[in-house]
N, C-alpha and C positions, 0 to 999 in steps of 0.2 A: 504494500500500500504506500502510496507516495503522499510526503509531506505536508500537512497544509501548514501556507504560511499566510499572516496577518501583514496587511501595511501599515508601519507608524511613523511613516514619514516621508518628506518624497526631496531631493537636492536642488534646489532653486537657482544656487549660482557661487560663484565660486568669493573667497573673501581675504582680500589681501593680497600678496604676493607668496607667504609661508606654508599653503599647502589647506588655507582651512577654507573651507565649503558650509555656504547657510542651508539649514535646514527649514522646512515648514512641515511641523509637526502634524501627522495625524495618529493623534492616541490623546486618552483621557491622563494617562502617565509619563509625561515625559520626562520628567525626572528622574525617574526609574529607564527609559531606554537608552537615553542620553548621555547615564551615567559615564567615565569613564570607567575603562575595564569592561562594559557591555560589550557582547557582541552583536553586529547585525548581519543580515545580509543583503547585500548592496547589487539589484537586478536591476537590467535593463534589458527587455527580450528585443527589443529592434535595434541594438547594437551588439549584441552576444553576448550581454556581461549579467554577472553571477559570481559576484564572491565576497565571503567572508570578512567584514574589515570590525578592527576594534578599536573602541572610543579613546583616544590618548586624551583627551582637554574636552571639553564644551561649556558654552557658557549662553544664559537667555539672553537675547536682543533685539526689543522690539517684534516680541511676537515670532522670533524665528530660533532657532536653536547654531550658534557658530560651532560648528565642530572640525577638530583634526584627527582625521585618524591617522594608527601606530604605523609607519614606514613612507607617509607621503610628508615630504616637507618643503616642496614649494607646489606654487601654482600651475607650472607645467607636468605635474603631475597628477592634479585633480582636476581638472580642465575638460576632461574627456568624459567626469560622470555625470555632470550636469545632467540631470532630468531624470538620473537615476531614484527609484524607491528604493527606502530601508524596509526590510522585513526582516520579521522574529517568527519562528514557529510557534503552532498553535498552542506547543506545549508548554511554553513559555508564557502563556497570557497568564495577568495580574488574576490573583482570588480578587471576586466582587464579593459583594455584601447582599443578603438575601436580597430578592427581588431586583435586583440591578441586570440588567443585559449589555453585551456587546451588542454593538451594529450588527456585526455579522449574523447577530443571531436571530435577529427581528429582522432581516433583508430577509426578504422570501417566504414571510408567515403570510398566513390567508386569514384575510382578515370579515369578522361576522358579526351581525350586530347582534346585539341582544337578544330579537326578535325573530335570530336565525336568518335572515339575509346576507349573501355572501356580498361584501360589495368589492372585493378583488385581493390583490398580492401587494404588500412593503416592497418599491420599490429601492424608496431613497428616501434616507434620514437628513434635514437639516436642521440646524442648530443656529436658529433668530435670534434667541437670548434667552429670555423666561423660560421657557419651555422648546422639547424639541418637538419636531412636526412630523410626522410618518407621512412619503407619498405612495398613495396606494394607488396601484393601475386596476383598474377596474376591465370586464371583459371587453365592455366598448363604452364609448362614452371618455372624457377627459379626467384628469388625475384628482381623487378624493385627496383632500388634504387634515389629517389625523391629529387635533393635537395630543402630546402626549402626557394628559394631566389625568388626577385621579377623579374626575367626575367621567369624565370619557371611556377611559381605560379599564377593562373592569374584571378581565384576566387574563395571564398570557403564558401558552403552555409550550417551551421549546420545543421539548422533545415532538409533539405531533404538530408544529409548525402552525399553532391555531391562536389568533388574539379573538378576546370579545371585547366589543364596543356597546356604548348606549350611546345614539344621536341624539345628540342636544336639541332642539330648539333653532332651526337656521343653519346647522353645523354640514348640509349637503346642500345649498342653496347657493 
């Protein structure tokens, strides 16, 4: 069985002359993957790359994470991963706290209202502020927009890939 791996992060651009690369973090922990001493794995499938690098420095800046990894120390060395993602395997993802989910986990539940109406699949999570928003693709018809608060939400079973909803008042409208 082959690996699954998670994205937490993707390389934006390169920073300085010394070899360090901005990150733009995607994970709820970056602290934790950023660390030094982490490892990640550093993909880019439409330039053939895939490999292992580990965090020697990083530091937060304005929202993006400056990191160097161990063996590249200038610029014409990191130059070439630009637009590469970091990944960590699945096995590696942080313990949540009861009732907490990954993305991953809620991308792909089918989602049903209370009432037993299916009204489609999580497509796509965003994250406005307050709350996140589940986009649901429905069979036909444009995308249901889900928020994810607890008047709405009203259970969510991974394992069978099944959320229930209550519609509010206006909330498909």
């Amino acid at each position: 069985m082959s690996k699954q791996w998670l994205n937490v992060g993707k390389i934006v651009n390169t920073h300085g002359i010394r070899g360090e690369l901005k990150i733009y973090p995607n994970t709820d922990f970056p602290e934790v993957r950023f660390a030094a001493g982490n490892k990640l794995m550093m993909v880019n499938e439409e330039a053939g790359i895939s490999q292992v690098v580990e965090i020697q420095t990083s530091r937060l800046q304005k929202n993006m994470y400056v990191v160097r990894f161990k063996g590249f120390g200038n610029i014409n060395e990191v130059e070439k991963y630009k637009g590469c993602e970091l990944r960590v395997s699945k096995d590696e993802a942080v313990e949540l706290e009861e009732d907490e989910y990954y993305f991953h986990e809620i991308i792909g539940c089918e989602v049903i209202t209370d009432e037993g109406q299916s009204l489609g699949v999580i497509q796509e999570i965003l994250t406005p502020g307050a709350n996140d928003v589940w986009v649901v693709k429905p069979a036909k018809g444009k995308d249901i927009l889900i928020p994810y608060i607890h008047n709405v939400v009203q259970d969510i079973n991974i394992d069978d890939k099944k959320i229930i909803v209550h519609i509010m008042e206006g909330l498909l409208e």
